[in-house]
ZATIMI-302515 format. One line per field, with one value per atom (N, C-alpha, C): atom name; residue in three letters; x, y, z. Coordinates in steps of 0.02 Angstrom, whole numbers, plus 32768, in hexadecimal, padded with zeros to 4 digits. Layout:
<pts>
name = c(CA, ...)
resn = c(ALA, ...)
x = c(X, ...)
y = c(Y, ...)
z = c(Z, ...)
</pts>
This chain:
<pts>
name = c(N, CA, C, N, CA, C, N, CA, C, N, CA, C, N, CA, C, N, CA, C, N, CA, C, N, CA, C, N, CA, C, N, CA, C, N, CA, C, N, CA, C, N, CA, C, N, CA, C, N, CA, C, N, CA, C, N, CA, C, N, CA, C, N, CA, C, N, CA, C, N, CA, C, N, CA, C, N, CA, C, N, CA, C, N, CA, C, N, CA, C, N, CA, C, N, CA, C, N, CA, C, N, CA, C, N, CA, C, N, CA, C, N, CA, C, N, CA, C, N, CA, C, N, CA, C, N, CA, C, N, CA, C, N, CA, C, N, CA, C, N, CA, C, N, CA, C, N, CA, C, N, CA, C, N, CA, C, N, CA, C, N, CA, C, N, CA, C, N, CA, C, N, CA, C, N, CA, C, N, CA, C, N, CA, C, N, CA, C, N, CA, C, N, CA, C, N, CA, C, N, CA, C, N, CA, C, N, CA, C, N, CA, C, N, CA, C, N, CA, C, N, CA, C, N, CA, C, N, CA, C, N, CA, C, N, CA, C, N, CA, C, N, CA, C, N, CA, C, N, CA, C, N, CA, C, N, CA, C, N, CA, C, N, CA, C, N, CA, C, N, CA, C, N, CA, C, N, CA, C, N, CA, C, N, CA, C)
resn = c(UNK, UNK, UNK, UNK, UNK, UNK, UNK, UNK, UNK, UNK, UNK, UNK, UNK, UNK, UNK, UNK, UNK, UNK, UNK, UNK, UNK, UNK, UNK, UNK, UNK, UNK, UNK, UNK, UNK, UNK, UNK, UNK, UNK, UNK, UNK, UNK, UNK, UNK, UNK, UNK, UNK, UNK, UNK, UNK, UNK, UNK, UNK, UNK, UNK, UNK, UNK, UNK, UNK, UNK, UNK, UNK, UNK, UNK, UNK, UNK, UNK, UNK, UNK, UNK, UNK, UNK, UNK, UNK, UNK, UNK, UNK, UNK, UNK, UNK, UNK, UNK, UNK, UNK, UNK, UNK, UNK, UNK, UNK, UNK, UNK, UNK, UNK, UNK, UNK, UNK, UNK, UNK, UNK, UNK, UNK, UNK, UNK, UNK, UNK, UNK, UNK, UNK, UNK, UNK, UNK, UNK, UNK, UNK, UNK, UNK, UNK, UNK, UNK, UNK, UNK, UNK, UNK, UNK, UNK, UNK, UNK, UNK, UNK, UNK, UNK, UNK, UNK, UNK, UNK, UNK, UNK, UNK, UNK, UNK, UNK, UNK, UNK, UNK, UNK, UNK, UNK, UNK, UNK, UNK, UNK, UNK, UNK, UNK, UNK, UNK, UNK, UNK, UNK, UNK, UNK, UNK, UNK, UNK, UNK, UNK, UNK, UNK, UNK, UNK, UNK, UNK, UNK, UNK, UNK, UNK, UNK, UNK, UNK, UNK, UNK, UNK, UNK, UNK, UNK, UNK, UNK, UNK, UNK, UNK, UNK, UNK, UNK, UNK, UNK, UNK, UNK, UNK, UNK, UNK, UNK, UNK, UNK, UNK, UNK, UNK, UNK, UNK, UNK, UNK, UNK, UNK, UNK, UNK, UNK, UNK, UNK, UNK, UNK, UNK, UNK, UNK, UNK, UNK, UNK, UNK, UNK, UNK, UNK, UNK, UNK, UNK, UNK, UNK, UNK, UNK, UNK, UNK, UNK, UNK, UNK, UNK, UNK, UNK, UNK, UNK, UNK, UNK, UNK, UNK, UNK, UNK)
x = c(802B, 8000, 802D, 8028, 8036, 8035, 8069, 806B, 803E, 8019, 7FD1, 7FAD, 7F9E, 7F5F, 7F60, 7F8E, 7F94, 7F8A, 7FAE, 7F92, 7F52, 7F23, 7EE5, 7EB5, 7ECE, 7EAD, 7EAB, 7EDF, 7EEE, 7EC7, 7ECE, 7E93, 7E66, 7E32, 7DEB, 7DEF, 7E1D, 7E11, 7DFE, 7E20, 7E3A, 7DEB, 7DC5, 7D92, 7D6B, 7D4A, 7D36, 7D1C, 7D5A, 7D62, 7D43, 7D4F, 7D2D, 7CF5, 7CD7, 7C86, 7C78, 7CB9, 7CAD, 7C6F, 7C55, 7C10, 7BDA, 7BDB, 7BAB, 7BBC, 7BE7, 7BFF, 7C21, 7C21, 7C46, 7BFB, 7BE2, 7BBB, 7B6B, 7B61, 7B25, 7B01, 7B13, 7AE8, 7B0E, 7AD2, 7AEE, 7AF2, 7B22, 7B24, 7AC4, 7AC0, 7A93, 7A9A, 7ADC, 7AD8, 7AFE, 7B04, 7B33, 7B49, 7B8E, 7BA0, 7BB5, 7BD3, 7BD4, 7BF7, 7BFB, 7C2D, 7C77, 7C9C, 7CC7, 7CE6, 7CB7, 7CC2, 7CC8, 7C9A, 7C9D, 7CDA, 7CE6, 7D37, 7D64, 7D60, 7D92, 7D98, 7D76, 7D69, 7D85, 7D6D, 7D7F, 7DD8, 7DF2, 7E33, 7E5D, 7E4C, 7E70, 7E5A, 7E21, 7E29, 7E37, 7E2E, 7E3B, 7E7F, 7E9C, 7EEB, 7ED4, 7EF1, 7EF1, 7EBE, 7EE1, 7EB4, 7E66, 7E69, 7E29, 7DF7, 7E18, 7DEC, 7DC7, 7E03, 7DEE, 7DB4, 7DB9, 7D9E, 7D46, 7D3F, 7D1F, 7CED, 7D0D, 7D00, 7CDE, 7D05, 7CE7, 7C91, 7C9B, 7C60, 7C27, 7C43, 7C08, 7C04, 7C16, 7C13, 7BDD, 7C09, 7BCA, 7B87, 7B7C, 7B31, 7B13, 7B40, 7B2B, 7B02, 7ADF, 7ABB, 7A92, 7A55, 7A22, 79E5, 79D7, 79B3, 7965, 7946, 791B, 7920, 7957, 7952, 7939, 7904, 78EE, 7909, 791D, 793A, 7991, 79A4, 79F3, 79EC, 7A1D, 7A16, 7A43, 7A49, 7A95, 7AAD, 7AE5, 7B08, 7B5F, 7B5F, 7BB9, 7BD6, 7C1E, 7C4C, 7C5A, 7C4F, 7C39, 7C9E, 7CA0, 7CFC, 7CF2, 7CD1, 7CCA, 7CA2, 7C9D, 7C88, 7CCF, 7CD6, 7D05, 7CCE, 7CEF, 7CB4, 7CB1, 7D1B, 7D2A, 7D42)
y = c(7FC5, 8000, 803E, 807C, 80A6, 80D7, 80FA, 8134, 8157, 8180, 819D, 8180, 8158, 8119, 80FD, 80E3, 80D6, 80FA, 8142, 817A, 817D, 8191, 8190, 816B, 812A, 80EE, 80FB, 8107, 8106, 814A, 8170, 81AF, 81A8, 817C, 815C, 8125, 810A, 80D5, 80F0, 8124, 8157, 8180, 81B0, 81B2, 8187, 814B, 811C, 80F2, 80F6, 80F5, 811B, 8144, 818C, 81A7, 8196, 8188, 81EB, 81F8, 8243, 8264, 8256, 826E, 8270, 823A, 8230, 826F, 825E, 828A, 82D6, 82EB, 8336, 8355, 8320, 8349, 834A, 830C, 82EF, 82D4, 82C5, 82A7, 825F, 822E, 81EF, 8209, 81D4, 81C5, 81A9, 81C5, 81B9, 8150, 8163, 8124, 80E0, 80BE, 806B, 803A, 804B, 805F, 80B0, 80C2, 80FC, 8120, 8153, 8180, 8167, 8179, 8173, 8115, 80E8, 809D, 80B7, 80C0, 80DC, 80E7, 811A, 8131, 8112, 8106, 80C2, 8087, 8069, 8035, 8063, 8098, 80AE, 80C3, 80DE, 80E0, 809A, 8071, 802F, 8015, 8030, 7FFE, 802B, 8072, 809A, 80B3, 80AF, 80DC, 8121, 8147, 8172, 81C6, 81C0, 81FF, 81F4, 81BD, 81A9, 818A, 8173, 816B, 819B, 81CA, 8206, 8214, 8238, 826D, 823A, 81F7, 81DD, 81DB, 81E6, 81E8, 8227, 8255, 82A9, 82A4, 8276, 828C, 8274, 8239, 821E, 823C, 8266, 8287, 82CB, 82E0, 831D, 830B, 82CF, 8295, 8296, 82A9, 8271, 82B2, 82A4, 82CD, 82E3, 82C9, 82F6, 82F4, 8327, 833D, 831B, 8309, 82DD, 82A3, 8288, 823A, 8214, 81DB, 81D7, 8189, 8181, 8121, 8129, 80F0, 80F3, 80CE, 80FA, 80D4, 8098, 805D, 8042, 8060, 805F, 8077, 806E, 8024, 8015, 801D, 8014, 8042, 800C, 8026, 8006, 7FEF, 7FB5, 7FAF, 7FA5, 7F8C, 7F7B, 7FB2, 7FE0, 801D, 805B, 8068, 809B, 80F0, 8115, 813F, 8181, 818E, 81D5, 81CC)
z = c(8000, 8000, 8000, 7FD4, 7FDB, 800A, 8025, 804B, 8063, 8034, 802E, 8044, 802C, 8025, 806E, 8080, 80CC, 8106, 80F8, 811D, 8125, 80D3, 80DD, 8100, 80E8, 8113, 8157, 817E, 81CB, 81E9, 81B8, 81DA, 81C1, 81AA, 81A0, 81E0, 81E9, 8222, 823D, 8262, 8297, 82B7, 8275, 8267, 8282, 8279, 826A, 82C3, 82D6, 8325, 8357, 833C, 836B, 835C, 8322, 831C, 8302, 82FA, 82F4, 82D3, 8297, 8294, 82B4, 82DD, 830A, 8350, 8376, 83A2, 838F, 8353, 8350, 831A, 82FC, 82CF, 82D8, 831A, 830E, 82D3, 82B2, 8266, 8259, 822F, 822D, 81CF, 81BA, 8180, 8158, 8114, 80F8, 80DA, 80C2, 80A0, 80C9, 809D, 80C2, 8082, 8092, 80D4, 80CB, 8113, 8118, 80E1, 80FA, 80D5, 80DB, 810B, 8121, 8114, 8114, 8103, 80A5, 8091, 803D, 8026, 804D, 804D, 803F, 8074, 8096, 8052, 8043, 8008, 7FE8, 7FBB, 7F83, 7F7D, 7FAC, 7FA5, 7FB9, 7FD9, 7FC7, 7F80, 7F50, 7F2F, 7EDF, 7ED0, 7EA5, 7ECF, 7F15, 7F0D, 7F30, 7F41, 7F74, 7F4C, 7F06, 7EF7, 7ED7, 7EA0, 7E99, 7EE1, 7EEF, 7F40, 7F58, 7F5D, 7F8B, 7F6D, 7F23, 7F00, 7F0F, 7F07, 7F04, 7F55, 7F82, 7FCB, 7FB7, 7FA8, 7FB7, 7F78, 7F43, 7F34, 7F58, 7F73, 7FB7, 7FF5, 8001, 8028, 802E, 7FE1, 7FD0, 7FD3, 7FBB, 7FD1, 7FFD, 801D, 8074, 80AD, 80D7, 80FB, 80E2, 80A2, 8097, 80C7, 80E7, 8123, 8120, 80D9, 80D2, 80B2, 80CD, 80B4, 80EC, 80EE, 811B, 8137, 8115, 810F, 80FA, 80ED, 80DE, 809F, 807D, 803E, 8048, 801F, 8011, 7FCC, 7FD2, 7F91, 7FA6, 7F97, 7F86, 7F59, 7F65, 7F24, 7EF0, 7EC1, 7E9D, 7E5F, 7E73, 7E6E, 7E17, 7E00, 7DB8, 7D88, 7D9C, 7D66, 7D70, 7D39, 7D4D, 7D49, 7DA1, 7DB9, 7DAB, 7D96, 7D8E, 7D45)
</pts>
């Protein structure tokens, strides 16, 4: 695993542990898995920048104030996304 990529990973663990949305922001994730798991998948399996870029567009997703259920929506490893 790359440098980056490892980094990133370990501050999604890190994240991940500490439940930080829940406790700093109050709000749960819309989808499943989370955001932050999304993430997580996507840069182990696209590499540290497509990952990312791929995290951040799930992200912009995430928290719509009337969603009333959770969606699922996994990353999808066999379509290319960017």
């Amino acid at each position: 695993m790359a440098v980056l990529q490892n980094f990133i990973v370990r501050m999604i663990d890190a994240h991940q542990t500490k439940r930080v949305g829940l406790g700093v922001y109050r709000v749960e994730c819309n989808f499943e898995p989370s955001c932050s798991e999304y993430t997580k998948q996507a840069v182990l399996h696209y590499g540290a920048i497509k990952g990312s870029m791929l995290g951040v567009k799930r992200i912009k997703r995430c928290n719509d104030r009337d969603q009333v259920g959770t969606r699922h929506d996994p990353l999808l490893k066999d379509c290319d996304h960017v």
